[in-house]
TORKOLDO-257062 format. One record per residue: x, y, z of N, C-alpha, C in turn; residue in three letters. Coordinates in steps of 0.2 Angstrom, whole numbers, plus 5000, padded with zeros to 4 digits. Layout:
BEGIN
((X Y Z) (X Y Z) (X Y Z) ala)
...
***
This chain:
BEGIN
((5451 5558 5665) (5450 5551 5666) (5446 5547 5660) unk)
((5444 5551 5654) (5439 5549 5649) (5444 5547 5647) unk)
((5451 5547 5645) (5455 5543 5642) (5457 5538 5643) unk)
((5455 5533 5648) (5457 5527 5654) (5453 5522 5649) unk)
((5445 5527 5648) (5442 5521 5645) (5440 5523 5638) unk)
((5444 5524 5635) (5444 5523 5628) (5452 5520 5625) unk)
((5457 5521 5631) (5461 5520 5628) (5464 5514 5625) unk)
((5467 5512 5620) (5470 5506 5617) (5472 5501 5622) unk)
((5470 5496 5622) (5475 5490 5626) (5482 5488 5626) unk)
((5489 5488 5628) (5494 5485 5628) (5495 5481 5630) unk)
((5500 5477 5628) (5502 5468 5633) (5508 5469 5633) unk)
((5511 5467 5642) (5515 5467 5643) (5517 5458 5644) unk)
((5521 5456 5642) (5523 5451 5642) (5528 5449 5647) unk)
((5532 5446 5652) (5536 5447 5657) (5543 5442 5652) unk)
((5547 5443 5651) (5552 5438 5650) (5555 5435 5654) unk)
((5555 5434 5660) (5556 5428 5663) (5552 5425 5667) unk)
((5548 5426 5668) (5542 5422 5672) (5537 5420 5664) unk)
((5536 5424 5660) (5531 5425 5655) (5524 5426 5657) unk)
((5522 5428 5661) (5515 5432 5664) (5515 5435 5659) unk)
((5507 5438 5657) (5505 5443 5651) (5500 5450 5657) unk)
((5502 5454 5656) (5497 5459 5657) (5496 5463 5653) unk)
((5486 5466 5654) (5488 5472 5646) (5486 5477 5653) unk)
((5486 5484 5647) (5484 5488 5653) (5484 5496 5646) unk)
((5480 5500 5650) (5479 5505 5644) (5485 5506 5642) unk)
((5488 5509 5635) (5492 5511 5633) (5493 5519 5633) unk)
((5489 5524 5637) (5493 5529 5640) (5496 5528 5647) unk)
((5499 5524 5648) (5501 5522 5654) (5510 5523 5649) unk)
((5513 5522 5655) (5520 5523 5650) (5524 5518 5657) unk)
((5528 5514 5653) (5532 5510 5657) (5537 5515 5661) unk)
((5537 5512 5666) (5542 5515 5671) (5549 5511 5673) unk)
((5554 5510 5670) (5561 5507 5672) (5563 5507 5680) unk)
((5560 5513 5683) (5563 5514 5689) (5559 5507 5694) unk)
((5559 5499 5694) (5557 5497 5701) (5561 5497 5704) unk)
((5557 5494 5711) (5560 5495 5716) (5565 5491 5717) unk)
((5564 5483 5717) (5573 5478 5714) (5566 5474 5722) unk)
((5562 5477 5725) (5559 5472 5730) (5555 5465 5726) unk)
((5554 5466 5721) (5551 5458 5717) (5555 5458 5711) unk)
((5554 5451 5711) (5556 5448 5703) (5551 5447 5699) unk)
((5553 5449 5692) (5548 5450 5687) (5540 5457 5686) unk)
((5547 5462 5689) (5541 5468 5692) (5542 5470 5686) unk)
((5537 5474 5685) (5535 5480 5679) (5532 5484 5683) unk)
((5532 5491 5680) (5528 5495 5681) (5525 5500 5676) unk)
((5519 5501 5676) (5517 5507 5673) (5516 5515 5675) unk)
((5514 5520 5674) (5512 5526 5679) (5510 5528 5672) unk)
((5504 5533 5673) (5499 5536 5672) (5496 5543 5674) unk)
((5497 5548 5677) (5495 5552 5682) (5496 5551 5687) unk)
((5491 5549 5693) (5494 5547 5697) (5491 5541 5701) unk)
((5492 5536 5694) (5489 5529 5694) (5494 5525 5693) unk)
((5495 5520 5695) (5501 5516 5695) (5501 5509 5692) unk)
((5503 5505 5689) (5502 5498 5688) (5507 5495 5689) unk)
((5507 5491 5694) (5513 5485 5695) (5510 5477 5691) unk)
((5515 5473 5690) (5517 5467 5692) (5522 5465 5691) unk)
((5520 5458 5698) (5526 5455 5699) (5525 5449 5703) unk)
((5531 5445 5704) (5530 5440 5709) (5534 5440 5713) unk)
((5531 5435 5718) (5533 5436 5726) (5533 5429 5726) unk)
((5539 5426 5730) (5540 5421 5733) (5538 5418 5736) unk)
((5532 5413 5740) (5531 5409 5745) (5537 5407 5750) unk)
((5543 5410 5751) (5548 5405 5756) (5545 5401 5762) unk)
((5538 5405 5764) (5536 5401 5767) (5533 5394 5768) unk)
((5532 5394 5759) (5525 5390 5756) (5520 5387 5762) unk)
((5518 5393 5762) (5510 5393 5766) (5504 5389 5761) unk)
((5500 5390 5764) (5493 5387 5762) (5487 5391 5759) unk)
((5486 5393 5754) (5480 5398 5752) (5479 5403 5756) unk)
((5476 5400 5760) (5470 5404 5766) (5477 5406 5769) unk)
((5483 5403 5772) (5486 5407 5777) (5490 5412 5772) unk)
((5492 5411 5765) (5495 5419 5761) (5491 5422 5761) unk)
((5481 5419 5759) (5479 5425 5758) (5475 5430 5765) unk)
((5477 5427 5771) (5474 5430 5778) (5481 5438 5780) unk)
((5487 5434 5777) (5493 5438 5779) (5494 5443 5775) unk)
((5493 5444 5768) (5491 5449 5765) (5486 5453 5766) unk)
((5481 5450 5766) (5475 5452 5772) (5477 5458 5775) unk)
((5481 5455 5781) (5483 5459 5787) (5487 5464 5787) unk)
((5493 5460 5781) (5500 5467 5779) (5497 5473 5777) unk)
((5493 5471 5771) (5491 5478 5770) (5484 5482 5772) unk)
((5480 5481 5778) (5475 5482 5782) (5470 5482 5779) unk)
((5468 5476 5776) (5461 5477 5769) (5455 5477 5772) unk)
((5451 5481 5769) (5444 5480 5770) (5440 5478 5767) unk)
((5444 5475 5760) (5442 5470 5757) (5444 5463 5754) unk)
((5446 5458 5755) (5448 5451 5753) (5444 5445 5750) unk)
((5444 5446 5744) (5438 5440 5741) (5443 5435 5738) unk)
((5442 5429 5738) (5442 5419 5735) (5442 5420 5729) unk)
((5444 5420 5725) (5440 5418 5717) (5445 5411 5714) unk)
((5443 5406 5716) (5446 5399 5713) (5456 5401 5715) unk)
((5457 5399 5711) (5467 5400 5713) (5470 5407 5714) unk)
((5465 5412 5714) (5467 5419 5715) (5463 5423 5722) unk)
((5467 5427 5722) (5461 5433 5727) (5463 5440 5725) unk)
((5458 5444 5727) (5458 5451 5724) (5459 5454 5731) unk)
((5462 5458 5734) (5462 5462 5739) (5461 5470 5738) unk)
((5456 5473 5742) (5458 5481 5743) (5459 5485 5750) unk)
((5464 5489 5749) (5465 5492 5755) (5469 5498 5752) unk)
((5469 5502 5759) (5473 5510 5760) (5479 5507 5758) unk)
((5483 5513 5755) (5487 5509 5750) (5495 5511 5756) unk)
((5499 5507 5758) (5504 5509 5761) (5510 5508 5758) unk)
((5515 5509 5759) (5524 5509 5756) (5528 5509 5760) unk)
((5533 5503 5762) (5534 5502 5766) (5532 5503 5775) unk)
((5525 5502 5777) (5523 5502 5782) (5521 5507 5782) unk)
((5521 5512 5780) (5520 5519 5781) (5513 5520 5776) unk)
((5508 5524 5778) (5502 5524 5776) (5499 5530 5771) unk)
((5500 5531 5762) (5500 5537 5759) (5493 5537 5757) unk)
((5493 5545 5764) (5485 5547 5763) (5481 5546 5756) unk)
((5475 5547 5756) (5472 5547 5750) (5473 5545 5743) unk)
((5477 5539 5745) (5478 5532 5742) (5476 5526 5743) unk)
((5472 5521 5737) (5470 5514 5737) (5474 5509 5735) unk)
((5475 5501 5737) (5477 5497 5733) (5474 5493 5732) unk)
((5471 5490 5725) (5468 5486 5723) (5473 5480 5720) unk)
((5474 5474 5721) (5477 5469 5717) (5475 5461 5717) unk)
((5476 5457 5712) (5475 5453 5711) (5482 5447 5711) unk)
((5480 5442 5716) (5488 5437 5716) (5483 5432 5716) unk)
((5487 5428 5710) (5486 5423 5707) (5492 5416 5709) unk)
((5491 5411 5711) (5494 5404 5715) (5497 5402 5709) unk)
((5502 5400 5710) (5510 5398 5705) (5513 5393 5711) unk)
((5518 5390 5708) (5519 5382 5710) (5526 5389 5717) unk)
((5522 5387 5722) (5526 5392 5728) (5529 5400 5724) unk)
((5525 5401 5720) (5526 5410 5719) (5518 5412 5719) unk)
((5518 5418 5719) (5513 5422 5720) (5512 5427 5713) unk)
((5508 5426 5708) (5509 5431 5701) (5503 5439 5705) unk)
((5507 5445 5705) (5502 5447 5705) (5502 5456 5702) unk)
((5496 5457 5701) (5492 5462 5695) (5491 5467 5701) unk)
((5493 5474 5703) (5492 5479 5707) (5488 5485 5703) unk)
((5485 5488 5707) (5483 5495 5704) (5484 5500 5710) unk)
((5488 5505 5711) (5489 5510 5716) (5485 5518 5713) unk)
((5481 5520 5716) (5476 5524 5715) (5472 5530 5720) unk)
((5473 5536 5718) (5471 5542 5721) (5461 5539 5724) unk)
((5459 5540 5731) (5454 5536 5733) (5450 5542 5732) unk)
((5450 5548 5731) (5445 5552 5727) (5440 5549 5719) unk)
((5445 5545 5716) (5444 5544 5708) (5441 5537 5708) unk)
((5440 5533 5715) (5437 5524 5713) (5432 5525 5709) unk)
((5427 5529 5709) (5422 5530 5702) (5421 5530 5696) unk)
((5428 5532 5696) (5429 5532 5687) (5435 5527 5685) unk)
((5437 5521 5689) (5442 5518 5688) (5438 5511 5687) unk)
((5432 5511 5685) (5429 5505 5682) (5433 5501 5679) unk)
((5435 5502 5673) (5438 5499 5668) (5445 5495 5672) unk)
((5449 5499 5675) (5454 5498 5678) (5452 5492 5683) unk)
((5449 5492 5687) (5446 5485 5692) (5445 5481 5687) unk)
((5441 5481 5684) (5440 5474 5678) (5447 5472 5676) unk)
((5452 5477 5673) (5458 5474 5670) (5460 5468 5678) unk)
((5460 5473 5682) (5462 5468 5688) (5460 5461 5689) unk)
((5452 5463 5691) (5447 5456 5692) (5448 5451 5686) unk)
((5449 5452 5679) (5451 5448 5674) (5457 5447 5672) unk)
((5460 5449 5675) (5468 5447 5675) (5470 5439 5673) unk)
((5472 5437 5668) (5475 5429 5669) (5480 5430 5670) unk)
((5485 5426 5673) (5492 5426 5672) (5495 5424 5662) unk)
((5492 5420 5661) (5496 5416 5654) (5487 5418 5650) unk)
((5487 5421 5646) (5485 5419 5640) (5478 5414 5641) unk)
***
């Protein structure tokens, strides 16, 4: 884990949304997404994960009603405000389905009816040493 935080920064740029994310550079791009968001990327790392991607509002809901329903989809026990964004943590699930001793931390950032958003999936034994990586999250800007 000592590598996490020493290791070099990389930016990810997305080419069709253009959202920047950086993220350590022992992380190694993963080609395989899922095809469930657009503008997804992934990283893996051991067995840490980094997404981004965005998600449509079809419903164009209201702040508080996306960020209560996220809230709720993925059973958080945690959900904070910060200005146009929220940070969410919870047990981390896939597809409905609940993968023991695992967390999800993410950051969704409000776009004109999309949702930009920064994830972290991570073994819940390691929240201790995953400092640096919360930060990438919590300061996450969409653009530069």
């Amino acid at each position: 884990m000592e590598r996490l935080n020493v290791a070099p920064l990389a930016e990810y740029k997305d080419r069709d949304f253009g959202f920047v994310a950086r993220y350590p550079d022992i992380f190694v791009k993963n080609n395989d997404t899922t095809g469930r968001y657009f503008g997804c990327s992934r990283f893996d790392f051991w067995q840490l994960t980094i997404e981004c991607y965005v998600v449509y509002d079809r419903k164009e809901r209201g702040f508080k009603e996306y960020m209560d329903s996220i809230a709720s989809a993925m059973k958080a026990d945690s959900c904070r405000r910060r200005g146009n964004s929220f940070v969410v943590s919870s047990p981390l699930y896939e597809d409905g389905m609940l993968i023991d001793g695992f967390r999800y931390y993410a950051k969704y950032v409000k776009g004109d009816n999309v949702w930009f958003v920064y994830a972290l999936h991570y073994p819940a034994a390691y929240s201790k040493s995953l400092g640096r990586l919360f930060s990438l999250v919590d300061g996450w800007q969409v653009w530069k």
